[in-house]
N, CA, C and O atoms as a Tinker XYZ file with bonds, in Angstrom:
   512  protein
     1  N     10.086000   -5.081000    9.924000    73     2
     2  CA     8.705000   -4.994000    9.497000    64     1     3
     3  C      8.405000   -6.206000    8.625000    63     2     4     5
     4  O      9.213000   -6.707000    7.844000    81     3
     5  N      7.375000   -6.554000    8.801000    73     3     6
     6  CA     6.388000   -7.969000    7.776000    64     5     7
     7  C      5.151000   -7.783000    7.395000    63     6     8     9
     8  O      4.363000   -6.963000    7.865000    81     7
     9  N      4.976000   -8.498000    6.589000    73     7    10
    10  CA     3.287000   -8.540000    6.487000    64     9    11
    11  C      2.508000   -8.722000    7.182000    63    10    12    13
    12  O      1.289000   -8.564000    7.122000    81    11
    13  N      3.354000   -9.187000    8.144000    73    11    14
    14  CA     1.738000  -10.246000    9.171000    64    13    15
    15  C      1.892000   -9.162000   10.279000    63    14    16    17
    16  O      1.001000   -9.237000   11.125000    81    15
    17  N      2.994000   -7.966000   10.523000    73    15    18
    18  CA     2.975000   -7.111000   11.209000    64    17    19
    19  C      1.745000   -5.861000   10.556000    63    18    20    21
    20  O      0.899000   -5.154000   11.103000    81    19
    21  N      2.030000   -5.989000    9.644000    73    19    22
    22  CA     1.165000   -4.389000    9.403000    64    21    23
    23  C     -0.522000   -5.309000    9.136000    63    22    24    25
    24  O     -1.560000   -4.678000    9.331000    81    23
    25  N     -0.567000   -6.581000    8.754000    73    23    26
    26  CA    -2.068000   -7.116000    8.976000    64    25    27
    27  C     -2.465000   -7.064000   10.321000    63    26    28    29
    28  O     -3.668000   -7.037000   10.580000    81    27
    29  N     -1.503000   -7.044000   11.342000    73    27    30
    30  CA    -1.794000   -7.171000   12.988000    64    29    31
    31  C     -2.339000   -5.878000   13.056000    63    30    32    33
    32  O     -3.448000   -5.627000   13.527000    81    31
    33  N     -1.452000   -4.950000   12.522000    73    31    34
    34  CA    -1.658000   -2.968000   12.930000    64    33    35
    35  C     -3.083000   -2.588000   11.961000    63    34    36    37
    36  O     -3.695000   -1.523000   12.042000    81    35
    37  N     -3.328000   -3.394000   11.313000    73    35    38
    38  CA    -4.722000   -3.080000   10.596000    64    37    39
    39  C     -6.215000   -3.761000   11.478000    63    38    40    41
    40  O     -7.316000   -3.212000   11.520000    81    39
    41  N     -5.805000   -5.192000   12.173000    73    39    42
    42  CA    -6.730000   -5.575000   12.877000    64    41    43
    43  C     -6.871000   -4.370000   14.214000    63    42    44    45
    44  O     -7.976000   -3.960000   14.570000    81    43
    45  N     -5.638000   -3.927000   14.825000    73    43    46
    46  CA    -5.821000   -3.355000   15.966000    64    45    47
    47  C     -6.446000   -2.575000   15.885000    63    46    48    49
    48  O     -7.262000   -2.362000   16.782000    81    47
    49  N     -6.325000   -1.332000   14.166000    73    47    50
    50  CA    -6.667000    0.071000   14.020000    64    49    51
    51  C     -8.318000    0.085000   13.669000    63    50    52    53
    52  O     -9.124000    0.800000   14.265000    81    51
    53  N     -8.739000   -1.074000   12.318000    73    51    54
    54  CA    -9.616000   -1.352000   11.786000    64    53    55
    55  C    -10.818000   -2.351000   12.630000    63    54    56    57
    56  O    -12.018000   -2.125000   12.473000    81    55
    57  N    -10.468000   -3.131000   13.261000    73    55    58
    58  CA   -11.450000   -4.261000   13.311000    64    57    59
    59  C    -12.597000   -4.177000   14.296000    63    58    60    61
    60  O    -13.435000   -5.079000   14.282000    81    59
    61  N    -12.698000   -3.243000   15.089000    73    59    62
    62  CA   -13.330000   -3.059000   15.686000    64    61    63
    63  C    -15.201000   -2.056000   14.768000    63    62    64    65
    64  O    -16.395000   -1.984000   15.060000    81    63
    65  N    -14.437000   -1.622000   13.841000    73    63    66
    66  CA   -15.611000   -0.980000   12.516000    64    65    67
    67  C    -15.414000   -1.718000   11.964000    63    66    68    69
    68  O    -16.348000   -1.761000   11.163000    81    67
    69  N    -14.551000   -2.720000   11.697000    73    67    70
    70  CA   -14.868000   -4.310000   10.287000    64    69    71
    71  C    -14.623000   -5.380000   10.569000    63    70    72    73
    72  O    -13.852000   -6.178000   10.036000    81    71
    73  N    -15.328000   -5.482000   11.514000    73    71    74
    74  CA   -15.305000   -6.969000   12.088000    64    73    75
    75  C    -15.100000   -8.320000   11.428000    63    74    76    77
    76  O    -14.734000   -9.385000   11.925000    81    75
    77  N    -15.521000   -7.917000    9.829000    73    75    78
    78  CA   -14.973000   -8.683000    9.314000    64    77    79
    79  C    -14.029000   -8.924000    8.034000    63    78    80    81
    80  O    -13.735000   -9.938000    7.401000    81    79
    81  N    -13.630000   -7.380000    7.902000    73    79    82
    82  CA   -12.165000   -7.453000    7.467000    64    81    83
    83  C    -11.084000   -6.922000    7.958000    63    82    84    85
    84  O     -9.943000   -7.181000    7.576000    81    83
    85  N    -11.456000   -5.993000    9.012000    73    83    86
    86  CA   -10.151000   -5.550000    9.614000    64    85    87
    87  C     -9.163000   -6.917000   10.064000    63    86    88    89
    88  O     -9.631000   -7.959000   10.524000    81    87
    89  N     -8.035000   -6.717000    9.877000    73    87    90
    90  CA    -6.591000   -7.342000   10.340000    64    89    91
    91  C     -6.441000   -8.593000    9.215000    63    90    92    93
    92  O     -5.613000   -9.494000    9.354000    81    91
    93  N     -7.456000   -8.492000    7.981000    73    91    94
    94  CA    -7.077000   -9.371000    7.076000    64    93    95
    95  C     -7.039000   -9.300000    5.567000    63    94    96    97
    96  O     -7.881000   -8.676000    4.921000    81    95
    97  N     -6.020000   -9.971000    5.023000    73    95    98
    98  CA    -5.376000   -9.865000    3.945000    64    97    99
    99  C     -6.963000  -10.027000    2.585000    63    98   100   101
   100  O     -7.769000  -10.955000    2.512000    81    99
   101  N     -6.923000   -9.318000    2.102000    73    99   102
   102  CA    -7.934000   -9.206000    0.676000    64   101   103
   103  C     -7.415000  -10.884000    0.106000    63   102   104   105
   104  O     -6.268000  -11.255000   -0.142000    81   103
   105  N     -8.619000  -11.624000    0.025000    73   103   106
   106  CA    -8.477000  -12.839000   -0.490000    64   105   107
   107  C     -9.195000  -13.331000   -2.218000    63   106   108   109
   108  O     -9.065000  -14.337000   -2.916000    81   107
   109  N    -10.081000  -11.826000   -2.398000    73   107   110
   110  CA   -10.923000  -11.822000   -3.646000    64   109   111
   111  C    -10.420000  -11.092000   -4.761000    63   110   112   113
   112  O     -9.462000  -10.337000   -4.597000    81   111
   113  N    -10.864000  -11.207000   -5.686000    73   111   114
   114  CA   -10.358000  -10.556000   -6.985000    64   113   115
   115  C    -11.625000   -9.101000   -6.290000    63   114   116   117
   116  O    -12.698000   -9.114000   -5.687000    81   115
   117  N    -10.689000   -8.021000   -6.828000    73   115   118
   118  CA   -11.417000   -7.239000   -6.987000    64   117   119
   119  C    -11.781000   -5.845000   -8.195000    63   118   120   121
   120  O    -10.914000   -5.311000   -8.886000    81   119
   121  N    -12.978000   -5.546000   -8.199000    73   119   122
   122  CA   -12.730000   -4.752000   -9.423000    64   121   123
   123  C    -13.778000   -3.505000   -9.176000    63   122   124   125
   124  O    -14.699000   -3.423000   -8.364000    81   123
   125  N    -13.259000   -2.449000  -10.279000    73   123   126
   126  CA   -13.479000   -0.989000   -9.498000    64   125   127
   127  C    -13.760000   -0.007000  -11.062000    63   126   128   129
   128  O    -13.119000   -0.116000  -12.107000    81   127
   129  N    -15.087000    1.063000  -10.735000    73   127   130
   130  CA   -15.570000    1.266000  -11.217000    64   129   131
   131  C    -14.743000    2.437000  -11.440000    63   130   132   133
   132  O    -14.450000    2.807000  -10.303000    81   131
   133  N    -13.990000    3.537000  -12.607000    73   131   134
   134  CA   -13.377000    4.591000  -12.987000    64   133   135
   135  C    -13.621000    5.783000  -13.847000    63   134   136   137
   136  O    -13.898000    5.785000  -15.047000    81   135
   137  N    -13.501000    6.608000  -13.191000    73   135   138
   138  CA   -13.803000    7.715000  -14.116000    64   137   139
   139  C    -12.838000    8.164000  -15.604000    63   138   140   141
   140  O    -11.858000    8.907000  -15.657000    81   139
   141  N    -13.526000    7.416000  -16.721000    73   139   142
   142  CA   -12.198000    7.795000  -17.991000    64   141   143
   143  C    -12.397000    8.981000  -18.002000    63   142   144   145
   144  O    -13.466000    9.483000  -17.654000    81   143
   145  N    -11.283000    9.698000  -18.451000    73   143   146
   146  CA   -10.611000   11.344000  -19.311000    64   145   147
   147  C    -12.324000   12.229000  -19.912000    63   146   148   149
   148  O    -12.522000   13.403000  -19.599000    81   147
   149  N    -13.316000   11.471000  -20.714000    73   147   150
   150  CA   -14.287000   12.194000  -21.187000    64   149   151
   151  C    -15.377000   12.086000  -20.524000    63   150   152   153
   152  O    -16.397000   12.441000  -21.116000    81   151
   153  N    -15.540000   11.443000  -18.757000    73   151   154
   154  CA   -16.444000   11.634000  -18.247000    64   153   155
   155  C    -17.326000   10.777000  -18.216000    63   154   156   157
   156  O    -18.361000   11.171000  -17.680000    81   155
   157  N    -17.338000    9.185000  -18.779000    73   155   158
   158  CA   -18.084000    8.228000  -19.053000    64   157   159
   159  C    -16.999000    6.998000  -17.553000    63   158   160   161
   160  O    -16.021000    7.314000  -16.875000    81   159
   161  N    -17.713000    5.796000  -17.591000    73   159   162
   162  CA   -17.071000    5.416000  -16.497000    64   161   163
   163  C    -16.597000    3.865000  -16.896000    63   162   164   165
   164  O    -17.469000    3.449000  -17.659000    81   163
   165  N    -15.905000    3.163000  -16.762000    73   163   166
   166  CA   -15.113000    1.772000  -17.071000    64   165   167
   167  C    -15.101000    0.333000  -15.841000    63   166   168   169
   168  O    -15.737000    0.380000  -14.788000    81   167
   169  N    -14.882000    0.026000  -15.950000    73   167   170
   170  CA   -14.673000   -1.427000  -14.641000    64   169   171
   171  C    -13.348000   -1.888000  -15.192000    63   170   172   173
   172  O    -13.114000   -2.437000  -16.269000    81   171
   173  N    -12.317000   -1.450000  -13.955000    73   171   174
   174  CA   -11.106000   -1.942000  -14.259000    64   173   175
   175  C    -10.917000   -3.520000  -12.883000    63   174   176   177
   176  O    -11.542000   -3.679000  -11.834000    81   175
   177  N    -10.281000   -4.032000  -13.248000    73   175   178
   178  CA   -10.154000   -5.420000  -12.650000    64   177   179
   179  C     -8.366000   -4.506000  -11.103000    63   178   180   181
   180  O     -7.553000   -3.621000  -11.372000    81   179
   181  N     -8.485000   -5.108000  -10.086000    73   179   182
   182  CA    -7.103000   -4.493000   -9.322000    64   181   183
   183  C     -6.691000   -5.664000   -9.213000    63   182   184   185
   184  O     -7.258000   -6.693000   -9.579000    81   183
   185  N     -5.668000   -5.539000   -8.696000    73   183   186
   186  CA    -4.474000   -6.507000   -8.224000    64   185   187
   187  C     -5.043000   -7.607000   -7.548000    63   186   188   189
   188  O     -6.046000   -7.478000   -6.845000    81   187
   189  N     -4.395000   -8.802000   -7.738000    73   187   190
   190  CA    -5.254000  -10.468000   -7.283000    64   189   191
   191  C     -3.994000   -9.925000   -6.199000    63   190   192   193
   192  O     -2.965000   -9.252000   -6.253000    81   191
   193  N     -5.091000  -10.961000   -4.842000    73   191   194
   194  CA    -4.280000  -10.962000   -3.529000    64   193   195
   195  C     -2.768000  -11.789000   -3.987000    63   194   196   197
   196  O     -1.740000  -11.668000   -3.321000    81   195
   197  N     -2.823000  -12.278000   -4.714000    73   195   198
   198  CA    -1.077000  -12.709000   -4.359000    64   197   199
   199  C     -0.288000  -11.757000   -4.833000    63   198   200   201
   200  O      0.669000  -11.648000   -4.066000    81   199
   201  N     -0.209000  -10.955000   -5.786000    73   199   202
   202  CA     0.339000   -9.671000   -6.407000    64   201   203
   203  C      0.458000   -8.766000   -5.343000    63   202   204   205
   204  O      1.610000   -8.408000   -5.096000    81   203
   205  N     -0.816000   -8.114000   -4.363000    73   203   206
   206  CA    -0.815000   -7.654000   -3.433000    64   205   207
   207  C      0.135000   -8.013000   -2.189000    63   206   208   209
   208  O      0.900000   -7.228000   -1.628000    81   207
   209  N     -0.080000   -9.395000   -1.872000    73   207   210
   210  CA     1.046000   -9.726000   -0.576000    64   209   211
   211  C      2.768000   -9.823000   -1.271000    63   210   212   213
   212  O      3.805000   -9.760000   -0.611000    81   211
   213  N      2.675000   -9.950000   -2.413000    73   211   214
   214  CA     4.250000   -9.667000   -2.748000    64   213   215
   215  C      4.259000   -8.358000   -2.847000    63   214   216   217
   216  O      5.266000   -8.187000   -2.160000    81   215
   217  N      3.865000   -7.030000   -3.227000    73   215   218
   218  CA     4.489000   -6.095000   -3.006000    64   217   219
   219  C      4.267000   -5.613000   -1.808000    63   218   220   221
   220  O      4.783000   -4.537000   -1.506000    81   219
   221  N      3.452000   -6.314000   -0.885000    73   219   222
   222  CA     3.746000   -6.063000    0.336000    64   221   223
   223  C      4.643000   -6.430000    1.246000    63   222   224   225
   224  O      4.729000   -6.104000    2.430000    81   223
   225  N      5.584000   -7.432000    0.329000    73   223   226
   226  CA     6.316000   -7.910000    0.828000    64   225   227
   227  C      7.640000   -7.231000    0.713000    63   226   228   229
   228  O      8.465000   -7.195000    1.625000    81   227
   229  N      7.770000   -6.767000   -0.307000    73   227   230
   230  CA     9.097000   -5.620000   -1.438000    64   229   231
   231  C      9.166000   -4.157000   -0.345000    63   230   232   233
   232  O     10.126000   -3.457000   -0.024000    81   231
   233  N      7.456000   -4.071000    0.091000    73   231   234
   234  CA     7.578000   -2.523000    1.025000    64   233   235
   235  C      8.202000   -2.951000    2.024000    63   234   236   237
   236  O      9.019000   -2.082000    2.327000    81   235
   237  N      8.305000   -4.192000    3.014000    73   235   238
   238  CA     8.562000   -4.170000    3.970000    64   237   239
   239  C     10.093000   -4.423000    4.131000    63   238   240   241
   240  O     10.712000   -3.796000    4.991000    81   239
   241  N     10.708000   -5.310000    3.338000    73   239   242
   242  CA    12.193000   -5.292000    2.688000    64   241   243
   243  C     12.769000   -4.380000    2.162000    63   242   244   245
   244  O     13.937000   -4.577000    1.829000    81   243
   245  N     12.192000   -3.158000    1.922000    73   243   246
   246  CA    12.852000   -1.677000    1.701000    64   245   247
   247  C     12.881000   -1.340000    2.901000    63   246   248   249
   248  O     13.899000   -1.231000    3.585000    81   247
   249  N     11.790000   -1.154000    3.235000    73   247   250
   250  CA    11.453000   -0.583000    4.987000    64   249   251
   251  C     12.668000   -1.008000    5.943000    63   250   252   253
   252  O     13.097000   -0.077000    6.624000    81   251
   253  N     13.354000   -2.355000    6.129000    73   251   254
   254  CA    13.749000   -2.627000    6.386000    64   253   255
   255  C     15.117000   -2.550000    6.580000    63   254   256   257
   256  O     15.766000   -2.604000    7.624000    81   255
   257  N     15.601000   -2.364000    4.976000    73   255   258
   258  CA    16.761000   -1.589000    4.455000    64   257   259
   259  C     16.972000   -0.117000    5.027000    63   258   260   261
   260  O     18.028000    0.160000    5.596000    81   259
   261  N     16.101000    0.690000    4.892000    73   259   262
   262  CA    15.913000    1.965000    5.318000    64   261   263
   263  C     16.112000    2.055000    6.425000    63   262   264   265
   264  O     16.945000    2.921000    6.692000    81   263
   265  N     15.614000    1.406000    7.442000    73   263   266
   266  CA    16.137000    1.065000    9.110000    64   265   267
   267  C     17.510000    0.999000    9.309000    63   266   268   269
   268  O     18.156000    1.857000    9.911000    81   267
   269  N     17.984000   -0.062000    8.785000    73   267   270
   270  CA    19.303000   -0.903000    8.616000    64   269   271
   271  C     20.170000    0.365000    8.160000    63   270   272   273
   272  O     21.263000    0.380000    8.727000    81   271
   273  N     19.989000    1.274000    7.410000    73   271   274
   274  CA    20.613000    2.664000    6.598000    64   273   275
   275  C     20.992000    3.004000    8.047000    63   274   276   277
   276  O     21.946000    2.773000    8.789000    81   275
   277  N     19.553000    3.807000    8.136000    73   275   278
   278  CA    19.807000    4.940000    9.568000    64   277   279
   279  C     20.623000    4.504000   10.973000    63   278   280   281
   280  O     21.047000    5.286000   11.823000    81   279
   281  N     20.717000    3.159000   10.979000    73   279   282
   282  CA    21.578000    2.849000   12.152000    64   281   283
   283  C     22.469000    2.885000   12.004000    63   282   284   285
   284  O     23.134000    2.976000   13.036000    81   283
   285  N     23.270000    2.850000   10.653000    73   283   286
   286  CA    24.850000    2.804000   10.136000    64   285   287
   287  C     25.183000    4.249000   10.652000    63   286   288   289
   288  O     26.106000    4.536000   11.414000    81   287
   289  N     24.242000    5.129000   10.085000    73   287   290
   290  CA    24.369000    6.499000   10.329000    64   289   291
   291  C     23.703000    7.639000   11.749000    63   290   292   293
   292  O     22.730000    7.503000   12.491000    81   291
   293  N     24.719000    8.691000   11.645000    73   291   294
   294  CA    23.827000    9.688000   12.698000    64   293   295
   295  C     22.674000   10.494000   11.694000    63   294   296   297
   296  O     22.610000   11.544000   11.055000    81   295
   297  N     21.918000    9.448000   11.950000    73   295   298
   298  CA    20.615000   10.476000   10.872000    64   297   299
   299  C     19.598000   11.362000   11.655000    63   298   300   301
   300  O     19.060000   11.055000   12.719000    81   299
   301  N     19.463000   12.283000   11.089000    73   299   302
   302  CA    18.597000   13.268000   11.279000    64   301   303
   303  C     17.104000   13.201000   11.662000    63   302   304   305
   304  O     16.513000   12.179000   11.313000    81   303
   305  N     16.502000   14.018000   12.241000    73   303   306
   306  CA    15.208000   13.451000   12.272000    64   305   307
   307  C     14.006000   13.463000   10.746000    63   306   308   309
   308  O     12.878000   13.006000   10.563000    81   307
   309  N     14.926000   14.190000    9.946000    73   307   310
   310  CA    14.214000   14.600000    8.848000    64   309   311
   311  C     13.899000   13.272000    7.896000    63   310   312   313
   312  O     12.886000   12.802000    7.379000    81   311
   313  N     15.374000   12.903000    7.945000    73   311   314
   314  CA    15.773000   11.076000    7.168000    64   313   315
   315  C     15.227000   10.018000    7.510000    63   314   316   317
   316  O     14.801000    9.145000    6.754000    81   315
   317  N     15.194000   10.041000    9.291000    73   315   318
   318  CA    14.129000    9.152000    9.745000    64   317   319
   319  C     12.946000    9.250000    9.674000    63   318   320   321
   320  O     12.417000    8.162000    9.903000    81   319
   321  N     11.691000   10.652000    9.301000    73   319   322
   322  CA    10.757000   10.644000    9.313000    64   321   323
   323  C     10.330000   10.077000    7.975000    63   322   324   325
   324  O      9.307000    9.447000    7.709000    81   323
   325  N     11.584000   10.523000    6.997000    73   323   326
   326  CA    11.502000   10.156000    5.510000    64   325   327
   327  C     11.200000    8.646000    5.261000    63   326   328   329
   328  O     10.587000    8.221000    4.281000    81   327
   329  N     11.732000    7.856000    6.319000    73   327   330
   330  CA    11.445000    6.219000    6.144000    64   329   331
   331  C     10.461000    5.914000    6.886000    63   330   332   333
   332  O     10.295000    4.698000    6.787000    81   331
   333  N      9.897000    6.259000    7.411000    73   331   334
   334  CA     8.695000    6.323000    8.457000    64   333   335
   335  C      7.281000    6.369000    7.406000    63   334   336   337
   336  O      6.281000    5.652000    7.380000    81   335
   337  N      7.667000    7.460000    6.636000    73   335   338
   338  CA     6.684000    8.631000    5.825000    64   337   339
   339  C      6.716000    7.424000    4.665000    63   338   340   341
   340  O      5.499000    7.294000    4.536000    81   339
   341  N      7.048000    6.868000    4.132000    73   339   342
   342  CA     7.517000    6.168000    2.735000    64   341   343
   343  C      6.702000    4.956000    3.324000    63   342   344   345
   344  O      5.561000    4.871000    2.869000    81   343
   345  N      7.021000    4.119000    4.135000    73   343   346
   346  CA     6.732000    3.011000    4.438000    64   345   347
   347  C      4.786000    3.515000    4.466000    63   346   348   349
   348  O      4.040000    2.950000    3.667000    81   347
   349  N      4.281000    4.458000    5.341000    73   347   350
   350  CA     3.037000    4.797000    5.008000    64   349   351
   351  C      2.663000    4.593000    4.120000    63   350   352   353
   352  O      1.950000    3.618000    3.884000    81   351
   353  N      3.144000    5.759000    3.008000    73   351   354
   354  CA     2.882000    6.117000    1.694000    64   353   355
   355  C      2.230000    4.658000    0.974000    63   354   356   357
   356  O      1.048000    4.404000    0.741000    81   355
   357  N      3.686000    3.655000    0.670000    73   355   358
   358  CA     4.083000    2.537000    0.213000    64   357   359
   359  C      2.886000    1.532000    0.668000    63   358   360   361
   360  O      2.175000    0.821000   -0.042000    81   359
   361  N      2.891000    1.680000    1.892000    73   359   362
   362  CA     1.291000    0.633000    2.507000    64   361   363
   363  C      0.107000    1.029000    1.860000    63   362   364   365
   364  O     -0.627000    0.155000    1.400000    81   363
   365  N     -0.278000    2.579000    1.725000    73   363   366
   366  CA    -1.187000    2.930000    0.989000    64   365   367
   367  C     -1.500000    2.347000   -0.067000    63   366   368   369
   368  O     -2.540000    1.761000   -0.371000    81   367
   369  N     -0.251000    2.582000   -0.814000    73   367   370
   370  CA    -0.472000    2.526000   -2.144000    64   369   371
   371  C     -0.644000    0.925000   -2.661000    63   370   372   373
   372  O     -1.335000    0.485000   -3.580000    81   371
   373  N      0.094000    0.343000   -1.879000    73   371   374
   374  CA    -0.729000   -1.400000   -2.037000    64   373   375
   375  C     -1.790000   -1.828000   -1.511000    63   374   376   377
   376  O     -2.379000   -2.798000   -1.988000    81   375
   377  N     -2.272000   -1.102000   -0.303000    73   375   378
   378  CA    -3.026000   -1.429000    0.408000    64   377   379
   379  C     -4.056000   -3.104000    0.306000    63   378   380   381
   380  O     -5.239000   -3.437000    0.235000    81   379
   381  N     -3.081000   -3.571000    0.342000    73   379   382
   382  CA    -3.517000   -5.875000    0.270000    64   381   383
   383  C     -4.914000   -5.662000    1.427000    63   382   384   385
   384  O     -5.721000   -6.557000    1.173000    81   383
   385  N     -5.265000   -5.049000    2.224000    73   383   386
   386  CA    -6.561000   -5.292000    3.207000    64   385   387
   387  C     -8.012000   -4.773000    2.776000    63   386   388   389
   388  O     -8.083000   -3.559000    2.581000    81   387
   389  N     -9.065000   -5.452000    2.616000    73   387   390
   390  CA   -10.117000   -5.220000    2.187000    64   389   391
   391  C    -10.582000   -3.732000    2.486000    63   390   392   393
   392  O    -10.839000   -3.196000    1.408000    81   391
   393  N    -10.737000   -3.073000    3.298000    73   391   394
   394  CA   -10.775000   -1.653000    3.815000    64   393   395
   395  C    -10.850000   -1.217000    3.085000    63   394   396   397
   396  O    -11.077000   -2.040000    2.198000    81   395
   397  N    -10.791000    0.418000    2.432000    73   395   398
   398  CA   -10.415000    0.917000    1.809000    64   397   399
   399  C     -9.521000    0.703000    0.374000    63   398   400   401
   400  O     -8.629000    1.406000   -0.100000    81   399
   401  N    -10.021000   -0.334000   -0.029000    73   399   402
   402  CA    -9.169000   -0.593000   -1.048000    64   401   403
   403  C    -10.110000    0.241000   -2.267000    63   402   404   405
   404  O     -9.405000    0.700000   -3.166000    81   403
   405  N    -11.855000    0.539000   -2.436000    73   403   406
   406  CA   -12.199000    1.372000   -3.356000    64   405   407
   407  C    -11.748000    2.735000   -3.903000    63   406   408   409
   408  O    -11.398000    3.375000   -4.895000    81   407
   409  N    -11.979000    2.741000   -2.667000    73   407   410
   410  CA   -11.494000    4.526000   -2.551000    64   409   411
   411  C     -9.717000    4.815000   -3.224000    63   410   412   413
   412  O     -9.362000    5.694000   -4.008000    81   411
   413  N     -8.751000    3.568000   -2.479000    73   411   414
   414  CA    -7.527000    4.136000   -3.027000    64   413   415
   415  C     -7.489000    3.727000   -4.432000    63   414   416   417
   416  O     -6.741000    4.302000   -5.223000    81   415
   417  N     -8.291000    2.719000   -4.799000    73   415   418
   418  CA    -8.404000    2.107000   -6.121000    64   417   419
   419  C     -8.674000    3.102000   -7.209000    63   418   420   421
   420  O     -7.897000    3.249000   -8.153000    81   419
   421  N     -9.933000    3.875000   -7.049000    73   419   422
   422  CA   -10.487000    4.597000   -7.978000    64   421   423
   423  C     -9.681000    6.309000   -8.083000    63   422   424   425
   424  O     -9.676000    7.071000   -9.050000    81   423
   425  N     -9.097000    6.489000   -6.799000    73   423   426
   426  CA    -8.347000    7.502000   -6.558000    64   425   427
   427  C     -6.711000    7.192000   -7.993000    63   426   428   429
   428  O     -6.227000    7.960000   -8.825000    81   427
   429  N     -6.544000    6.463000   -7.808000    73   427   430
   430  CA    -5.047000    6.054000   -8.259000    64   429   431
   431  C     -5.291000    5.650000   -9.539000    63   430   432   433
   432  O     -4.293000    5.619000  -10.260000    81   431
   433  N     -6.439000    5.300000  -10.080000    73   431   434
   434  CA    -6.609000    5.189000  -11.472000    64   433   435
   435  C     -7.212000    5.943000  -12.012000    63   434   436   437
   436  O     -7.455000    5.693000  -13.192000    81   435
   437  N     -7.692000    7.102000  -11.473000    73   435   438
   438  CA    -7.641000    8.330000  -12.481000    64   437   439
   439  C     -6.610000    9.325000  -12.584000    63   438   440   441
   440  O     -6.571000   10.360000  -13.249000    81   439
   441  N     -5.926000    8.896000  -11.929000    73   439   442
   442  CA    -4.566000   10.132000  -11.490000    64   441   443
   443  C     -3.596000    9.039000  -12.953000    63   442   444   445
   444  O     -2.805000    9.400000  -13.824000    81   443
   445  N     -3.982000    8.123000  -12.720000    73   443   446
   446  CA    -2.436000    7.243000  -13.506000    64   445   447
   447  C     -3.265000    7.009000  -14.423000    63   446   448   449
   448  O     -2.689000    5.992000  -14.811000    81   447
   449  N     -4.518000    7.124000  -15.403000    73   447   450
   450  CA    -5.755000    7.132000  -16.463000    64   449   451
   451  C     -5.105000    5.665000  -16.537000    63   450   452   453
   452  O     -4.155000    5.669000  -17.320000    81   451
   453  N     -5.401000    4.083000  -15.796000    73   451   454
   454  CA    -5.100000    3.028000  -16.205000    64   453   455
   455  C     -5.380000    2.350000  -14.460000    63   454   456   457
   456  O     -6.058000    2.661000  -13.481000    81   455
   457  N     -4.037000    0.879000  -14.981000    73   455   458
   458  CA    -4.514000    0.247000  -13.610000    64   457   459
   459  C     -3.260000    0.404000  -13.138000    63   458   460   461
   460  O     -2.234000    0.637000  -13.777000    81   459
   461  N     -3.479000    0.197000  -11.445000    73   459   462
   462  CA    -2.329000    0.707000  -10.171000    64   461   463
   463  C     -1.343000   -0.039000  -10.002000    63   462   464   465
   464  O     -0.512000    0.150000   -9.113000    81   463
   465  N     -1.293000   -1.297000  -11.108000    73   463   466
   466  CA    -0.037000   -2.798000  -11.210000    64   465   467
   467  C      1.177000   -1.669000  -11.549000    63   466   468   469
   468  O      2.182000   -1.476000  -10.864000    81   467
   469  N      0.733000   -0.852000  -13.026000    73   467   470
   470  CA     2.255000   -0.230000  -13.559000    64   469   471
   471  C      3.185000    0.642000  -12.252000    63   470   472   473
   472  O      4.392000    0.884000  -12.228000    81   471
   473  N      2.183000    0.962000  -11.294000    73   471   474
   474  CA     3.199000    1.685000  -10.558000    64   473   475
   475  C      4.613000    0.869000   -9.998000    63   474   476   477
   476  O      4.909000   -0.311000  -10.187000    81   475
   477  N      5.182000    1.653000   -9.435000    73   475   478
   478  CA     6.917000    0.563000   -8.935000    64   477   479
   479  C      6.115000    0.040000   -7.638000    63   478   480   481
   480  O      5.328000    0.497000   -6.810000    81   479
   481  N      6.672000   -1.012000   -7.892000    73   479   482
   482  CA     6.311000   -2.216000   -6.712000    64   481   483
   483  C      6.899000   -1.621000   -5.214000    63   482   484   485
   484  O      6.395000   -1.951000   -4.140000    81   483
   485  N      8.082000   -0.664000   -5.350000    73   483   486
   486  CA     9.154000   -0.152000   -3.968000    64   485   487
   487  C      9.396000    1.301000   -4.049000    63   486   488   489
   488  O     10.173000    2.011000   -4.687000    81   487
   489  N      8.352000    1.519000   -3.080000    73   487   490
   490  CA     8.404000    2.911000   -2.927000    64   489   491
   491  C      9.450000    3.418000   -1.803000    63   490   492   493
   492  O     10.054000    4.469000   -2.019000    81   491
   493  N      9.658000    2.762000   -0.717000    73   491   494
   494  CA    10.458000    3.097000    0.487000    64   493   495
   495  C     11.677000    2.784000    0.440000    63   494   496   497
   496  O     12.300000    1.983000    1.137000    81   495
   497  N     12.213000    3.823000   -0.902000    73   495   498
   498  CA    13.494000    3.961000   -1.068000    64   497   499
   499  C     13.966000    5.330000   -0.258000    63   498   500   501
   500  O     13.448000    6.443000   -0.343000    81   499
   501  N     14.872000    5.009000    0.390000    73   499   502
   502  CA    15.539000    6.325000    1.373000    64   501   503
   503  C     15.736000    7.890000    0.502000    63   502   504   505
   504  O     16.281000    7.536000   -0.544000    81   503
   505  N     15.624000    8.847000    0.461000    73   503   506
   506  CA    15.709000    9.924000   -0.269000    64   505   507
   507  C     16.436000   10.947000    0.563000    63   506   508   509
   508  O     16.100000   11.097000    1.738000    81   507
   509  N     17.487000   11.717000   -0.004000    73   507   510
   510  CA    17.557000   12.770000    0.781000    64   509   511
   511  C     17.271000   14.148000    0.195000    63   510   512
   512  O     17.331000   15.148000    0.910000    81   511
């Protein structure tokens, strides 16, 4: 897995409704409006695209690892869905493509009351 693979799987899925951002990498600063703790609302600044394509880069080098795991082994289908499921997750949660980046933005900073940098950069660590 790469970056320029899951930007390909975003043009294929997306671009046809975003003609002009589906299949491409967020190139702007962006910033996102949040609901604080007492109900009043903030403008938090997200992740600059180069921050974004490096931990998109960390998901896909776990991802990768995680592959590399299951072939050593007779794994289960449970273990394999587990690296399957993670690598999702993990794309989500960086999500580097203009799309949907509000929605996961404002979602993830009221759950974490801050901004979505502190989370771990590598989520698609194998689990059993």
């Amino acid at each position: 897995m790469t970056p320029e693979r899951v930007r390909w799987w975003h043009g294929a899925i997306f671009a046809r409704h975003f003609p002009y951002d589906g299949g491409h990498f967020r190139q702007e600063r962006a910033y996102f409006g949040v609901t604080t703790a007492g109900g009043g609302m903030r403008q938090i600044e997200g992740s600059s695209p180069d921050t974004l394509r490096r931990d998109l880069a960390d998901v896909c080098v776990s991802f990768n690892g995680g592959v590399e795991q299951l072939g050593k082994q007779n794994a289960s289908l449970l273990e394999r869905t587990r690296v399957a499921g993670a690598l999702y997750a993990s794309i989500l949660r960086v999500h580097p493509l203009p799309t949907g980046t509000t929605a996961r933005a404002s979602s993830r900073s009221r759950r974490h009351c801050g901004h979505w940098d502190y989370l771990p950069s590598n989520s698609c660590e194998m689990t059993t």
